[in-house]
N, C-alpha and C positions, 0 to 999 in steps of 0.2 A: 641514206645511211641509217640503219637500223638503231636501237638501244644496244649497249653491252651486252653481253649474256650475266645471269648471275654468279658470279663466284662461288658460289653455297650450294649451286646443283652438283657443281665435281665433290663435293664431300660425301663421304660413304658414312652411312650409319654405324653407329656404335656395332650392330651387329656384324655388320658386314667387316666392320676392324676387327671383332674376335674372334672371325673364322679364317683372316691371313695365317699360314702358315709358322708365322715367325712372331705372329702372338700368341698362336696357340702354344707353341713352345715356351712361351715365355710364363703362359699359363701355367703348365706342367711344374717350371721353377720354381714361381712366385705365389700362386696361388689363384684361382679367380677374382676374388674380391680387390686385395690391392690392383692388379692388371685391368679390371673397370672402371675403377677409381682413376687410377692414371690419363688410361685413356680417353676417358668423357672429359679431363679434363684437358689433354693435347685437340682433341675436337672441339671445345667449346674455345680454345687460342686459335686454331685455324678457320673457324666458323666467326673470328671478330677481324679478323684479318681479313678474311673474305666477303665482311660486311664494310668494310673500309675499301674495298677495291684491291685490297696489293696482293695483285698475284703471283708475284714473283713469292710473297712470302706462303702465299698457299701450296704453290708448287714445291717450292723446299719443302713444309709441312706435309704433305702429300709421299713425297720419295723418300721420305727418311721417318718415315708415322714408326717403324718398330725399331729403329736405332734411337729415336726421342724417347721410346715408352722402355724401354730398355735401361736407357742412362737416369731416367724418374724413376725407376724401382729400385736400381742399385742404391740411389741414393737415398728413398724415402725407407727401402729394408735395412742401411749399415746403419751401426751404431752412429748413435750423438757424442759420446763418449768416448772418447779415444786417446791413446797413447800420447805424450807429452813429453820432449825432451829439455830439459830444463836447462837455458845457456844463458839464464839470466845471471845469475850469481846471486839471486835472493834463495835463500834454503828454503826458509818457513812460507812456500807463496801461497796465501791463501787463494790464489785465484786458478790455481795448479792442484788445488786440494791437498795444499800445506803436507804434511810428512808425507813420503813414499814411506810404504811398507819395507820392513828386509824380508829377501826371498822365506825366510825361515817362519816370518810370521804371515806371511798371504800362502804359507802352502799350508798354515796349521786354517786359514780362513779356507780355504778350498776343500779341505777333508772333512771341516763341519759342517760346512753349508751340504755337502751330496749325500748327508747321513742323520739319522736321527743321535740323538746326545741324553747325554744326563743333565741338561742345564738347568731343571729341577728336580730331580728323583736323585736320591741317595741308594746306591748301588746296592752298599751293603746290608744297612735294613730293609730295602726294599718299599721304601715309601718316600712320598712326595718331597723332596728337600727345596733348599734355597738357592737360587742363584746367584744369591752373594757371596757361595762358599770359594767362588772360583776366583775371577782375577780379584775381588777387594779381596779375598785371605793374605793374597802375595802384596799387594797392597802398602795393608796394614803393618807386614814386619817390613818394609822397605822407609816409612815414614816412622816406625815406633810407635802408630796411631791406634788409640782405642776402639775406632769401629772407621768405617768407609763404607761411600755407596757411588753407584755409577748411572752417570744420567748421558742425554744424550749429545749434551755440549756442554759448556760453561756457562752459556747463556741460561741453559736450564737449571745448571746446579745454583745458579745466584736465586734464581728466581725461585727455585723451592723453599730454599734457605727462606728468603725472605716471605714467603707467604705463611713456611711453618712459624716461622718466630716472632712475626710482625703484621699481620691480617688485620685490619683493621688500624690501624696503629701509629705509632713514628718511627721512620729508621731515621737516625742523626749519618750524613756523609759530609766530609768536609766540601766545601765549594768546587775546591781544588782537584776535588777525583770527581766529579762529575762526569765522565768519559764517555764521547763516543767512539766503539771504534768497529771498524766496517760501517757499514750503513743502519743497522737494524739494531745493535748493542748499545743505545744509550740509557746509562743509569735510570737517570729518572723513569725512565717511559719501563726499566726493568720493575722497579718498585710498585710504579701503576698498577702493571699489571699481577704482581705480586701481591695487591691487594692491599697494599701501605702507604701510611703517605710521605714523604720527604720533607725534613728539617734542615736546610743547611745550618753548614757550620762554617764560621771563620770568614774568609775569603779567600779569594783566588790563588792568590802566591802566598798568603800569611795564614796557616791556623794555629792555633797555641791550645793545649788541654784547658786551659781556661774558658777557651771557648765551648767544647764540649760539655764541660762543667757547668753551664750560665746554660744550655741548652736542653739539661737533662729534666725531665719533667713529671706529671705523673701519665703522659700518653707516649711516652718513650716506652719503645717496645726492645731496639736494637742497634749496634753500633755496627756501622759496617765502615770497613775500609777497603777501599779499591785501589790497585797498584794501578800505573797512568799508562801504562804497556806501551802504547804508539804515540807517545809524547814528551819529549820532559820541560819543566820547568826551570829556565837558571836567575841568578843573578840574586834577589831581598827575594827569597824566600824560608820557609819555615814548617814545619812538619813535628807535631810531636812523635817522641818513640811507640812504636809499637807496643812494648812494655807497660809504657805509662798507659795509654788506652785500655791497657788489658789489665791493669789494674782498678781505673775508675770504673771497667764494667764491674768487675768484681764487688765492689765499692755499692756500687748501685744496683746489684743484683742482676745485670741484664746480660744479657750473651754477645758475645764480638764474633763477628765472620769478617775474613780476611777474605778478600777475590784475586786471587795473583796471576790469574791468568797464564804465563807460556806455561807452569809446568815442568820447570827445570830439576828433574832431581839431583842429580849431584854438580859441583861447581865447576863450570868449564874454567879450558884458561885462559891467560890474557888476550886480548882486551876485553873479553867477557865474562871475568871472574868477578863483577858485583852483580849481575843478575840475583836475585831472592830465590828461594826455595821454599817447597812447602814446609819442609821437617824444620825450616830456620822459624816459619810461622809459629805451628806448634810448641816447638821447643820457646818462644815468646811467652807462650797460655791461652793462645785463639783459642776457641770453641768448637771453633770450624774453619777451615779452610779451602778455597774452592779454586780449580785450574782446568786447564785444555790438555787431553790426552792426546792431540794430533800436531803439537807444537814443539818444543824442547825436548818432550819426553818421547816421543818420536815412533807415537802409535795411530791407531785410528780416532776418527772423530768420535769425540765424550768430553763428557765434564766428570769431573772426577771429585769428590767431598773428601775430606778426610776429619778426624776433630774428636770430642768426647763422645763417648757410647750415647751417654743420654740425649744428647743434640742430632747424633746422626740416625738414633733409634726413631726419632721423632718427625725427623726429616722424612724416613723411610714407612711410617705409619700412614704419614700425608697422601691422601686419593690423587693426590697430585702424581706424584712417583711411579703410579703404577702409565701413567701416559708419558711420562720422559725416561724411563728403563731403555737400555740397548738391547738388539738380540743376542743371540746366540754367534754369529758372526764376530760381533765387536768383544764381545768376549772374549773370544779365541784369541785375536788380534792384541789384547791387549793383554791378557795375559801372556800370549809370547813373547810381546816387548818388556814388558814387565820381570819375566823370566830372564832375560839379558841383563837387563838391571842390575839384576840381584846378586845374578854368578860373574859381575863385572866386567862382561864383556861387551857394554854399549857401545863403546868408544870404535869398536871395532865388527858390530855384528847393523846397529841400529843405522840408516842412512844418515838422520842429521845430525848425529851426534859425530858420525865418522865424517861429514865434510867439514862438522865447524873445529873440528882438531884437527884436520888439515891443515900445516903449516903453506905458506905463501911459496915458499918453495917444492914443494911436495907439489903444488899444483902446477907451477912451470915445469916439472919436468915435467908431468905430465901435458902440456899446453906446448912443449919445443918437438916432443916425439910425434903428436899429432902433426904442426906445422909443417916439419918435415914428410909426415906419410904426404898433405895437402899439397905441397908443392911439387911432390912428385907425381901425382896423379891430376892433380890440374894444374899446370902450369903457367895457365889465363891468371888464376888468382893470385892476388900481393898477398902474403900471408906472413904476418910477424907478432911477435911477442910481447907485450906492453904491460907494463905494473899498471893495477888498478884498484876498487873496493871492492868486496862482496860485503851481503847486508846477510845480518840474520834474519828478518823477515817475520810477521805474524806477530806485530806489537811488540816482538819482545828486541832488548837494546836497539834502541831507535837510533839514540846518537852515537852507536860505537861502530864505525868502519873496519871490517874485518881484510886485513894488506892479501892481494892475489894475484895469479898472472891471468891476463887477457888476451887471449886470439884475438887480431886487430885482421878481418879479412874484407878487402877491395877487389872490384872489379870492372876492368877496363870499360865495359859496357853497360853495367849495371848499377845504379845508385844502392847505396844501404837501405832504404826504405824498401825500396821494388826487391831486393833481395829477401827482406826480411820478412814482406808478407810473400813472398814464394816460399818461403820458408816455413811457416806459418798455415801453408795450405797443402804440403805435402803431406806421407804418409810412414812412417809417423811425422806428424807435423815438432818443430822447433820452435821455440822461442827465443828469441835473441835480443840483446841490449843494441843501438842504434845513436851515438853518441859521437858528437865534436866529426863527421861526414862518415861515419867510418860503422862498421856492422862488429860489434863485440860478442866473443863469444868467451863465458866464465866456466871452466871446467869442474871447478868447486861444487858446481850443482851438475852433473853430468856423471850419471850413474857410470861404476866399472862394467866396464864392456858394451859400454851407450858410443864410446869414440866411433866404430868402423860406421854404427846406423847413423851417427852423424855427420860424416866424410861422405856417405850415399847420399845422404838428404839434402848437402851442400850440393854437391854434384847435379842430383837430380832440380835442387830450384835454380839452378844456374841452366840450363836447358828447359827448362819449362818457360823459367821469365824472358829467354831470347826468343821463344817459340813465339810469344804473342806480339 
């Protein structure tokens, strides 16, 4: 009885795979270059396969070499980036890239991005301008602020702040705002790199102006205060007023920057009418103030300064600024939301503003209309109604439970979990809450006219997860 034969002789070279008919064609779609990539790499899987013996896997490899190089191109050519329906019930998700756009303001981002702009030539005279005159002008009358500049997060505008007014230096922060939040925003390592160095103040749960006081020195550069966004502290604790701070900077001659992060401009209502503001800062006597345009305020990602002329002139001087500026794009973006703002129609134009003044009721009806379509076009499924939270999401009121109704959907052969990453891997893909055995779905966060592609996409991962 002979040796085997080699598995590796039945393998056709690369060449001989890009003159089949049905890669050539693939070529024509995709291009040469990705279509050889793929392919030398479906060869080099059936050429280990065939160095292991298993020919059954080579054979498969073999019959189906342009349905494999087919389904690798669709995937390695579709976006990474893709549509998201949001049935968590958090608004603010940063992991969802926190605010949707409203239709009004991704159509003004669409019409600047296919076209050249003015975002620094002044039309009328005909010479170079500023690209501050556009969203900080609307800005500045929305806060009553003396000057404003726009950076590319929060993270940035802290950190300009701090390098323009404190380089080399001391910023004083209480123990107690020491904050991380996400992964990459912790205070200290902001000032690091801001070129300062950190003095705490106080402790943990207790700081008293006194302690600021005993702290100030002759290498105090600045006073910063950080709102605690994704935490709170209860029970012996203690915080001087913002006033008072802002009077000892005065006092000491040194500048106070406030970080407040969501960027709430005007006051929602209950249970989230104590969230802070920028204009409540100011109107304090900060210097500066710094926040998120993709959280509360309910635009795109930036950090947003507001404060005295000569603080933000100076901010804006800094070599820094010219590396943390947004394009043209986010400008657009955020002056449109901006513009809602102002002709007071957030409530009703901006997406998180209109789901977190959605009453609890306002969502069941919405959440029973649905149920009902549910039940009537899939039948398999339990679908019912159930009180629940939605969160605001993105640091901002951590402890405050927003009351909501919950789509509560079972299925007779499918676990929550298994539903939920089928759910998860469709198109557009869902996200969904998975709680107490049961798959929750929060209508709170589920754009108008997002219901029918979510009653598909249900439908669709209920067939897909029996399929396997």
């Amino acid at each position: 009885m002979g040796a085997p034969a080699d598995l590796r002789r039945r393998l056709p070279s690369i060449e001989q795979v890009m003159q089949e008919p049905g890669v050539r064609a693939l070529e024509e779609r995709f291009g040469r270059q990705p279509v050889l990539r793929e392919a030398r790499g479906l060869v080099e899987a059936a050429r280990a396969h065939a160095a292991a013996g298993d020919e059954a896997a080579v054979t498969s490899a073999l019959g189906g070499l342009a349905a494999a190089l087919r389904r690798r191109l669709e995937e390695s050519q579709g976006a990474s980036l893709v549509q998201v329906i949001n049935a968590t019930g958090v608004v603010i998700h940063t992991n969802l890239g926190r605010a949707p756009l409203s239709p009004r303001a991704a159509a003004r981002v669409a019409e600047v991005a296919a076209s050249y702009t003015n975002l620094e030539l002044d039309l009328g005279a005909g010479q170079r301008g500023d690209r501050e005159v556009h969203a900080e002008s609307r800005l500045r009358r929305l806060l009553s602020a003396e000057a404003a500049v726009v950076v590319n997060n929060n993270a940035a505008a802290v950190l300009l702040a701090v390098n323009t007014f404190a380089e080399g230096r001391e910023v004083l922060v209480s123990r107690g705002e020491l904050v991380e939040i996400g992964g990459s925003f912790r205070i200290p390592d902001v000032l690091r790199k801001g070129g300062a160095r950190l003095r705490e103040v106080g402790t943990t749960n207790r700081t008293r102006l006194a302690d600021y006081r005993s702290a100030l020195g002759p290498e105090t550069a600045l006073l910063l205060k950080v709102h605690p966004s994704n935490f709170r502290m209860v029970g012996f604790t203690e915080a001087p007023p913002l006033e008072e701070l802002v009077a000892l900077a005065r006092s000491a001659g040194l500048p106070i920057v406030e970080d407040l992060g969501s960027g709430l401009l005007e006051p929602l209502p209950p249970p989230l009418d104590e969230e802070p503001t920028p204009a409540s800062s100011l109107r304090a006597g900060v210097d500066v103030v710094t926040f998120s345009g993709d959280k509360l305020l309910g635009g795109p990602q930036a950090g947003l300064a507001a404060g005295r002329r000569a603080a933000i002139d100076a901010m804006r001087r800094n070599p820094l600024y010219r590396a943390l500026r947004v394009d043209k794009m986010t400008v657009a973006a955020l002056d449109a939301v901006l513009a809602d703002h102002e002709a007071g129609r957030a409530r009703a134009e901006v997406p998180v503003q209109r789901m977190l003044a959605a009453s609890a009721a306002e969502v069941r009806r919405r959440a029973e209309t649905m149920a009902a379509s549910l039940r009537g076009a899939q039948p398999e499924l339990d679908v019912t109604v159930v009180d629940g939270a939605s969160a605001v999401g993105g640091g901002a009121a951590p402890a405050v439970e927003v009351p909501t109704a919950l789509l509560a959907v079972a299925h007779p052969s499918l676990g929550p979990d298994r539903l939920a990453a089928a759910l998860r891997a469709g198109r557009p893909a869902v996200l969904a809450r998975v709680a107490d055995g049961r798959l929750l779905l929060d209508l709170r966060t589920v754009l108008p006219g997002e219901e029918t592609a979510l009653g598909d996409a249900l439908d669709r991962a209920c067939r897909a997860a029996l399929a396997r």
